[in-house]
C-alpha positions as CSV (number, residue, x, y, z in Angstrom):
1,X,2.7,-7.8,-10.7
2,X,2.3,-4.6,-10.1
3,X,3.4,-1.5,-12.5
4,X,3.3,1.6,-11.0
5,X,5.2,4.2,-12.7
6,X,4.2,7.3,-10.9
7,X,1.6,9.0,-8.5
8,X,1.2,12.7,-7.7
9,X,-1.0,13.9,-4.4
10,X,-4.4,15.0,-5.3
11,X,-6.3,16.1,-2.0
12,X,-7.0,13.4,0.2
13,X,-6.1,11.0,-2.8
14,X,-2.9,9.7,-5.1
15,X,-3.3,10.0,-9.1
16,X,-1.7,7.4,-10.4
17,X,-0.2,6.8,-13.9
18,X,-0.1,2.9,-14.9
19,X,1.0,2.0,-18.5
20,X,0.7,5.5,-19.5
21,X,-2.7,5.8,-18.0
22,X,-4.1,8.3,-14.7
23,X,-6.3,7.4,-12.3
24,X,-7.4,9.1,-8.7
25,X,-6.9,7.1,-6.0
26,X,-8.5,7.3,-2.7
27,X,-6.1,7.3,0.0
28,X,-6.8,5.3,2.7
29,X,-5.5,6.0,6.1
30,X,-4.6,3.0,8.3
31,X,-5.3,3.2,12.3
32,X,-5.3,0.2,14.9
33,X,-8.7,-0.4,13.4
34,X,-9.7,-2.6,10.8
35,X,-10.6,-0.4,7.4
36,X,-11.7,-1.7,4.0
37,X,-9.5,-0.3,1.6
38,X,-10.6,2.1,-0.7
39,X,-10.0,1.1,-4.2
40,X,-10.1,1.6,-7.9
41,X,-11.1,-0.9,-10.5
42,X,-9.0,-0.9,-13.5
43,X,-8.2,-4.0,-16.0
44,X,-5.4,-5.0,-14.0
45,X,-7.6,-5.6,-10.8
46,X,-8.4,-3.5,-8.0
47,X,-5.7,-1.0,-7.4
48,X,-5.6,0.6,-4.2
49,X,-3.5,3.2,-1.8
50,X,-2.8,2.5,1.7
51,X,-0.8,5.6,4.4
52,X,0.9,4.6,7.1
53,X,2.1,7.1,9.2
54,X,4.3,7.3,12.4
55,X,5.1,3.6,12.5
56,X,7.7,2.6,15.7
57,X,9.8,-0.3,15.2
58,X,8.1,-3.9,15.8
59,X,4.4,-2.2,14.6
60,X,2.8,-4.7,12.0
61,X,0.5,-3.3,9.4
62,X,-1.4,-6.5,8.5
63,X,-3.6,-6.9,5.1
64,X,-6.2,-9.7,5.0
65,X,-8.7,-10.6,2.5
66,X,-6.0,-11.1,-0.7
67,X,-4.4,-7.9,-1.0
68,X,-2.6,-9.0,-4.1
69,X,0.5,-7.8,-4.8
70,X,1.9,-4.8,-3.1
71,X,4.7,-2.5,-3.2
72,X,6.2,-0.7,-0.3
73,X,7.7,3.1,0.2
74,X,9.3,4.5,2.6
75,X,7.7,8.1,2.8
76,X,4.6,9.8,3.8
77,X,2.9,11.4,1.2
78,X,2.6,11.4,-2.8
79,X,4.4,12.0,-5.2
80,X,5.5,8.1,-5.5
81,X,7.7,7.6,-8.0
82,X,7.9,3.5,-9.1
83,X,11.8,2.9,-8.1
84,X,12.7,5.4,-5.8
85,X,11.7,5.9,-2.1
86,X,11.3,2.1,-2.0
87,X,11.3,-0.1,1.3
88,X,13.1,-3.3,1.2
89,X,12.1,-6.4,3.2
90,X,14.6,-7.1,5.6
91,X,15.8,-3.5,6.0
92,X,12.7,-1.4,6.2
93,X,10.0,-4.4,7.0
94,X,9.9,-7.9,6.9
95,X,7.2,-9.8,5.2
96,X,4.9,-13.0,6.6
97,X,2.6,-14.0,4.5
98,X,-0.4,-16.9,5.4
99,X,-3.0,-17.4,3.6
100,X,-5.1,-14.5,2.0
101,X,-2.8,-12.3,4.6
102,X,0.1,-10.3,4.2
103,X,2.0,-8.8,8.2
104,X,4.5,-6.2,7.5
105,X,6.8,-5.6,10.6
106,X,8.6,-2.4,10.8
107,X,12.4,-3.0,11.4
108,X,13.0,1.1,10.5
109,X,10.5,3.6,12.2
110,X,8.6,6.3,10.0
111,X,6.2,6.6,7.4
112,X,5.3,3.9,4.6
113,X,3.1,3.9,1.6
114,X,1.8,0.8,0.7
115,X,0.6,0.4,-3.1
116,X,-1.1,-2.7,-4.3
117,X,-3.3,-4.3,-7.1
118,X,-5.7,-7.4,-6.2
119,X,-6.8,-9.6,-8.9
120,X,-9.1,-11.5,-7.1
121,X,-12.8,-10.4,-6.2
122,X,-12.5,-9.7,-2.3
123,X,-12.1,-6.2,-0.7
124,X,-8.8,-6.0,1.1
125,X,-9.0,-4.4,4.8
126,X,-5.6,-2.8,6.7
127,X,-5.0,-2.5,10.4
128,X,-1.7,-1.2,12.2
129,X,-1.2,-3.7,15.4
């Protein structure tokens, strides 16, 4: 589970405030290649920040490699505030998940940030198909 509270835009990065603590996160930009995901160790897992910008209806943005759990927002940039600007599955994306991979289909074009925490030792990767 993840608990994000809040995350302010720092450069190229998100700082983010779980359980009343700050980290900088490197924002990691998805393409239509595969990218490792930048992340942060914390002692909740490896947290990590994923943009997705310009997404059309029917695009996928597909995690692999146990991206843990991950919550979705529909907007481009930080501040994210845990609550508001969320996406919902089956209005903003709908969610397949197989395996150690998680396919997010856009049903409502635009921007998404994608926040998750990975308890498990892999590195995620991102692609936009």
């Amino acid at each position: 589970m993840l608990i994000l509270l809040a995350a302010n835009s720092s450069g190229t990065g998100c700082n983010v405030t779980i359980s009343g603590s700050s980290d900088n996160f490197a924002l990691t930009h998805a393409t239509s290649v595969v990218q490792t995901i930048n992340r942060t160790e914390s002692s909740s897992g490896a947290l990590w920040v994923v943009s997705a910008k310009g997404l059309s209806a029917n695009s996928k943005v597909v995690f692999t490699d146990d991206p843990g759990s991950v919550n979705v927002y529909k907007q481009s940039d930080c501040p994210i505030v845990f609550g508001q600007n969320s996406a919902f599955q089956g209005i903003n994306y709908q969610l397949v998940t197989n395996s150690s991979t998680q396919t997010y289909t856009i049903i409502t074009p635009g921007d998404y940030l994608f926040i998750g925490v990975s308890s498990t030792g892999k590195i995620p990767k991102v692609q936009i198909q």
